[in-house]
C-alpha atoms as a printed R data frame, in Angstrom:
    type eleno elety resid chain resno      x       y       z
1   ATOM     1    CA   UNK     A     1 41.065 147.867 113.209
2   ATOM     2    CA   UNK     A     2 38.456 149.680 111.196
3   ATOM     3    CA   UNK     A     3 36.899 146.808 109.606
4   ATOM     4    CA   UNK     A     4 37.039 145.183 112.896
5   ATOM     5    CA   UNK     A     5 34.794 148.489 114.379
6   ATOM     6    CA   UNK     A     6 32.812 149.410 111.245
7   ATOM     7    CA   UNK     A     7 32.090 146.314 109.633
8   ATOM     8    CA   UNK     A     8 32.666 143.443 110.928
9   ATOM     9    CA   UNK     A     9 32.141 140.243 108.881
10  ATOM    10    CA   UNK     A    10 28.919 138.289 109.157
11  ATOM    11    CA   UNK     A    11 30.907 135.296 110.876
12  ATOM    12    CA   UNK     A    12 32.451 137.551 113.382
13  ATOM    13    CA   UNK     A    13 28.863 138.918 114.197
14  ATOM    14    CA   UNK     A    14 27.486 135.448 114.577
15  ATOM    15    CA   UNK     A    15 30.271 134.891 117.145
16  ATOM    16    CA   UNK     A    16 29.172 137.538 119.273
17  ATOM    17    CA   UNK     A    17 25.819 136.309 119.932
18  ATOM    18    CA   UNK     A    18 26.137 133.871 122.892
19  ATOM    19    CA   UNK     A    19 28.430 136.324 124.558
20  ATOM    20    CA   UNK     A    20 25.771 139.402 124.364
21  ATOM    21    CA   UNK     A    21 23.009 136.785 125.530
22  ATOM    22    CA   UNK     A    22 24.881 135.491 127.972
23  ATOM    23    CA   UNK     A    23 26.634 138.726 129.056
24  ATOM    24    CA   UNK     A    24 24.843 138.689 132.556
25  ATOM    25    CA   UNK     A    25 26.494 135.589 133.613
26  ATOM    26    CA   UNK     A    26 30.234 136.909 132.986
27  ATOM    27    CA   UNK     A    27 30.586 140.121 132.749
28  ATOM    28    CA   UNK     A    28 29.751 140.880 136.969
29  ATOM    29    CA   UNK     A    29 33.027 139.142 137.350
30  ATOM    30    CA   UNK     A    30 35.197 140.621 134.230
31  ATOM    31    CA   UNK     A    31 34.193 144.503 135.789
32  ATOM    32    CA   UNK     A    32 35.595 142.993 139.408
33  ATOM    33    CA   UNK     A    33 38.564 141.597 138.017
34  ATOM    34    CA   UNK     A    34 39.176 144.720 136.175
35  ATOM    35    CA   UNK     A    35 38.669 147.063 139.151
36  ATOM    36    CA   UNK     A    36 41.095 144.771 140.971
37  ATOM    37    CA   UNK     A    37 43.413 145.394 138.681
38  ATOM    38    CA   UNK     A    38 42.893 149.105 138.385
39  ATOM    39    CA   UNK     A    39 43.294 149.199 142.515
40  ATOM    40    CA   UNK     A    40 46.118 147.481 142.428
41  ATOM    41    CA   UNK     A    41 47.693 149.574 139.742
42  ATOM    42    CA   UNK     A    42 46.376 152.960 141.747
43  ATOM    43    CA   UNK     A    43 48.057 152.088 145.053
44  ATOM    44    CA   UNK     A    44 51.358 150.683 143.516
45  ATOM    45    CA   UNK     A    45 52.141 153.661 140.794
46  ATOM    46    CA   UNK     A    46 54.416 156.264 142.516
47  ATOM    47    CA   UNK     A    47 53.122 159.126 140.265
48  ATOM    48    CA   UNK     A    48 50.435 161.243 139.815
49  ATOM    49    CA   UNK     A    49 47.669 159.700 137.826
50  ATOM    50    CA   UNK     A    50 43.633 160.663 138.622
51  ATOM    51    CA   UNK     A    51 41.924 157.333 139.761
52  ATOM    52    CA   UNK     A    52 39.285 156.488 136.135
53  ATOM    53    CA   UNK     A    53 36.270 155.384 137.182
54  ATOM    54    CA   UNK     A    54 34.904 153.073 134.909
55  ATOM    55    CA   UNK     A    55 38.200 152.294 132.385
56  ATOM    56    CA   UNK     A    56 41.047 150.046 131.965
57  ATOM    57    CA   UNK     A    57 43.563 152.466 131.380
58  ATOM    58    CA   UNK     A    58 45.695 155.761 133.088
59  ATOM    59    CA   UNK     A    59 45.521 158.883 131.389
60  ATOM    60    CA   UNK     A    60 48.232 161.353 133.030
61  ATOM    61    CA   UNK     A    61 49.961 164.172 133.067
62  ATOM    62    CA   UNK     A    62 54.458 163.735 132.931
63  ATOM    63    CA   UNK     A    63 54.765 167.148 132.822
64  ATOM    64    CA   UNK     A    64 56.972 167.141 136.461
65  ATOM    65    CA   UNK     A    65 58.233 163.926 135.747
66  ATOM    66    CA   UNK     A    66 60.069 164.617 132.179
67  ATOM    67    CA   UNK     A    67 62.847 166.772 133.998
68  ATOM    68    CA   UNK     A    68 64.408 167.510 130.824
69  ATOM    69    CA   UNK     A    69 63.042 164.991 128.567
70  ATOM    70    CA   UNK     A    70 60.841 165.122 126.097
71  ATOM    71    CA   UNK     A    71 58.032 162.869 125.910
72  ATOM    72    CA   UNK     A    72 59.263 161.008 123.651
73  ATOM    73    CA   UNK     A    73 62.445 160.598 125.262
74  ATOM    74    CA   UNK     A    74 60.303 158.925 128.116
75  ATOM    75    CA   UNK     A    75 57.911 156.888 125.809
76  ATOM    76    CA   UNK     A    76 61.114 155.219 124.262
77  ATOM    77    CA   UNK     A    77 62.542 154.470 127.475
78  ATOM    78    CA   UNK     A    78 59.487 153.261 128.679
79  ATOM    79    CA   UNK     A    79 59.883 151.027 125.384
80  ATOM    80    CA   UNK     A    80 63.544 150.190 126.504
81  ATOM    81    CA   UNK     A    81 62.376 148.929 129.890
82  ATOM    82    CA   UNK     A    82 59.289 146.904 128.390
83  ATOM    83    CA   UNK     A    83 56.701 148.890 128.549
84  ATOM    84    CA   UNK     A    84 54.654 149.935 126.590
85  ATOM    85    CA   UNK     A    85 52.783 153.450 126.326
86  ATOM    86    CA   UNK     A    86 50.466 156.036 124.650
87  ATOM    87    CA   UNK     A    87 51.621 159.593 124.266
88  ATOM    88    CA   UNK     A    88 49.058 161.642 125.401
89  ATOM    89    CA   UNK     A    89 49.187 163.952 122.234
90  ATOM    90    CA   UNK     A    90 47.925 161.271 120.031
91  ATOM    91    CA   UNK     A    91 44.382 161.942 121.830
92  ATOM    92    CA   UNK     A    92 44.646 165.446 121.242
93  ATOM    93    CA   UNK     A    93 47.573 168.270 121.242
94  ATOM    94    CA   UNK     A    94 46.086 169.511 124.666
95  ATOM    95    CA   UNK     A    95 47.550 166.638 126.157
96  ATOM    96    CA   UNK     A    96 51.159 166.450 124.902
97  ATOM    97    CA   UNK     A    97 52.935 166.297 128.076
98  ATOM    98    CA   UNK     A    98 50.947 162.993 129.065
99  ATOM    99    CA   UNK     A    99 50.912 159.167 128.758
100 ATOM   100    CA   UNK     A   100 48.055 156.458 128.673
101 ATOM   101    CA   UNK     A   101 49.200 153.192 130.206
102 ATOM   102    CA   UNK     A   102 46.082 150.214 129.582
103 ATOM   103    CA   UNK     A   103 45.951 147.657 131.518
104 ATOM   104    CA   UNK     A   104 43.342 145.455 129.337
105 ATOM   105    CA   UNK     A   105 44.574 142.225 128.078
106 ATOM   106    CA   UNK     A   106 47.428 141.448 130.404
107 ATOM   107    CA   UNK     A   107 47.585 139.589 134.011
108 ATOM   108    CA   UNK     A   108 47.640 141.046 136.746
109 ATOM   109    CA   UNK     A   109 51.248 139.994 137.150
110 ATOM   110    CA   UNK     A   110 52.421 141.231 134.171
111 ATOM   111    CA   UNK     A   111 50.385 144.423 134.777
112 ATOM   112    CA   UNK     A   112 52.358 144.855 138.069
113 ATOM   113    CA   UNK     A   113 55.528 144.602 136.477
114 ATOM   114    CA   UNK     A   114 54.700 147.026 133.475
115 ATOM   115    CA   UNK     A   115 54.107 149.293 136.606
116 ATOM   116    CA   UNK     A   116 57.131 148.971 138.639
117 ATOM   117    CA   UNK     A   117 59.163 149.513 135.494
118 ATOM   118    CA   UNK     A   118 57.117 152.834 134.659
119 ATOM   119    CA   UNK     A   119 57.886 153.756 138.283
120 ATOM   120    CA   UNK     A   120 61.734 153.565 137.631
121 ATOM   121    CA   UNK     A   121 61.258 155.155 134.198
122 ATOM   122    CA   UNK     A   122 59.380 158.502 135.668
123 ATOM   123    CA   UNK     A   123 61.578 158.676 138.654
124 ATOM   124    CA   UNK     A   124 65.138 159.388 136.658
């Protein structure tokens, strides 16, 4: 990942032209199909997750839901039941007790799914 962030090769540069050019033409529709997404994910998770406003992920607190658990006992069942997620600590220790779910990458469909499975995992 770092040499694709820090220095990517001239070739993959060259690549990227057209698509900054031509950015105006695509990416109106990429941000809508993203929010969709988002939406959909917002009114089908059945736990408490603030609403991001310009991102293709959750960031949220399990502290009610781990009943028990520790996060990492919910990260790898999230991992037994196909889904897979962030534990909040690795974006800082203040945020131990929470998850990142991203929804980049992935259908809508298979987003869904990943959802209703996180449902199921939160609610035991």
């Amino acid at each position: 990942m770092v040499h694709q962030l820090y220095s990517p090769s001239t070739l993959a540069q060259e690549m990227m032209v057209d698509p900054v050019r031509s950015r105006a033409t695509w990416s109106k529709r990429f941000v809508e199909e993203y929010e969709a997404t988002r939406n959909r994910v917002a009114k089908a998770i059945r736990f408490d997750a603030p609403l991001p406003e310009g991102a293709y992920y959750f960031f949220f607190s399990i502290e009610k839901y781990l009943r028990g658990r520790s996060v990492t006992d919910v990260v790898n069942a999230c991992l037994d039941a196909g889904v897979s997620v962030a534990p909040g600590e690795d974006f800082g220790a203040t945020y131990a007790n929470w998850l990142r779910i991203c929804f980049a990458g992935e259908s809508p469909e298979r987003v869904m799914l990943g959802v209703e499975r996180l449902n199921q995992v939160l609610a035991k």
